[in-house]
N, C-alpha and C positions, 0 to 999 in steps of 0.2 A: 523608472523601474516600476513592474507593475509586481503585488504580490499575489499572489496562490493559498488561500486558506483552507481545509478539509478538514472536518472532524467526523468520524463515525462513530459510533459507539456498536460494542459486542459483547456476549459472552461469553467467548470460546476458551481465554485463560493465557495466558502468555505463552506455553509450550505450543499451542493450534494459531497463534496470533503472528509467531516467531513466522511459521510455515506458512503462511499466509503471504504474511512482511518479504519471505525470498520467493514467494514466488513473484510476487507484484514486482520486485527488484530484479529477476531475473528479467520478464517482459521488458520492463522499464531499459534494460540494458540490450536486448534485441531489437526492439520496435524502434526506439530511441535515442540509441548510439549514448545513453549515459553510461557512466561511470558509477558502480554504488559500493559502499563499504558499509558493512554493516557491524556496529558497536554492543556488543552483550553486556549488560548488565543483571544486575539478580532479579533487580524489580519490574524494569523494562528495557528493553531496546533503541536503539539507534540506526536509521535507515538513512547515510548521507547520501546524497547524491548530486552527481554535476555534469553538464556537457556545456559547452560552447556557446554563452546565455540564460544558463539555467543554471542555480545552485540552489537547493534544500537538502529538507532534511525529514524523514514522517518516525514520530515515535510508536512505538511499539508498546502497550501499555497490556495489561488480561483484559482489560475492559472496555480499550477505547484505539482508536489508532490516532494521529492528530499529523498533518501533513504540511508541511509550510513550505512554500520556496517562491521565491526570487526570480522574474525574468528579466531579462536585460531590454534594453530600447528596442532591437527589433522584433524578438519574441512578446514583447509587451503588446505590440500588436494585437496578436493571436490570443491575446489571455482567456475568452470567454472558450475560443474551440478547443486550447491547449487545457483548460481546468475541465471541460465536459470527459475529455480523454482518459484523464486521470482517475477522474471519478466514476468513469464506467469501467475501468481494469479492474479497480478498488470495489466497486461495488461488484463487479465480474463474479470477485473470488468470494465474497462473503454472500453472496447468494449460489454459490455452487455448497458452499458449508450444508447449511441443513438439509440441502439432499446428500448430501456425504452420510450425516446420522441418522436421517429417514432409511437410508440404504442399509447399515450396521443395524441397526437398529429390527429391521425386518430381517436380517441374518440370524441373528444371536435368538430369534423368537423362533426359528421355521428350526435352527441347530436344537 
């Protein structure tokens, strides 16, 4: 079995990190044919997920995301292309952020 490690770090807060978390989980379940369930907690979240060789889990933190999982013998293979993957969805959405508030941000000034 090969493992999958990811940490990011952010500032966005756990309410913008949640929204973040589903959308990376919604991708993950299109692109990918996973399965994900996702666990509320107060302080942070729980992103499980699983398909057919693949089982983790990324938490959900205000500060940080942190992503682990599991591949099996044939996906283990693939681990370097299947982790660049990951981490370009992951990174995908936390570089659309701050033009999210560049954008708001140039609203509320011109309002």
């Amino acid at each position: 079995m090969a493992d999958i490690k990811i940490h990011r770090e952010h500032d966005l807060g756990l309410s913008r990190a949640r929204e973040i978390a589903w959308a990376w989980a919604e991708q993950a379940e299109s692109k990918f044919d996973m399965a994900c369930t996702v666990l509320e907690g107060k302080t942070s979240d729980t992103v499980e997920f699983v398909r057919s060789g693949v089982k983790g889990q990324l938490i959900v933190a205000p500060d940080h995301f942190e992503l682990n999982a599991k591949l099996g013998l044939l996906l283990g293979a693939f681990k370097g292309q299947i982790e660049r993957e990951i981490e370009g969805a992951l990174d995908a959405l936390l570089t659309a952020e701050p033009a999210k508030k560049k954008a708001a941000g140039k609203k509320s000034k011109a309002g």
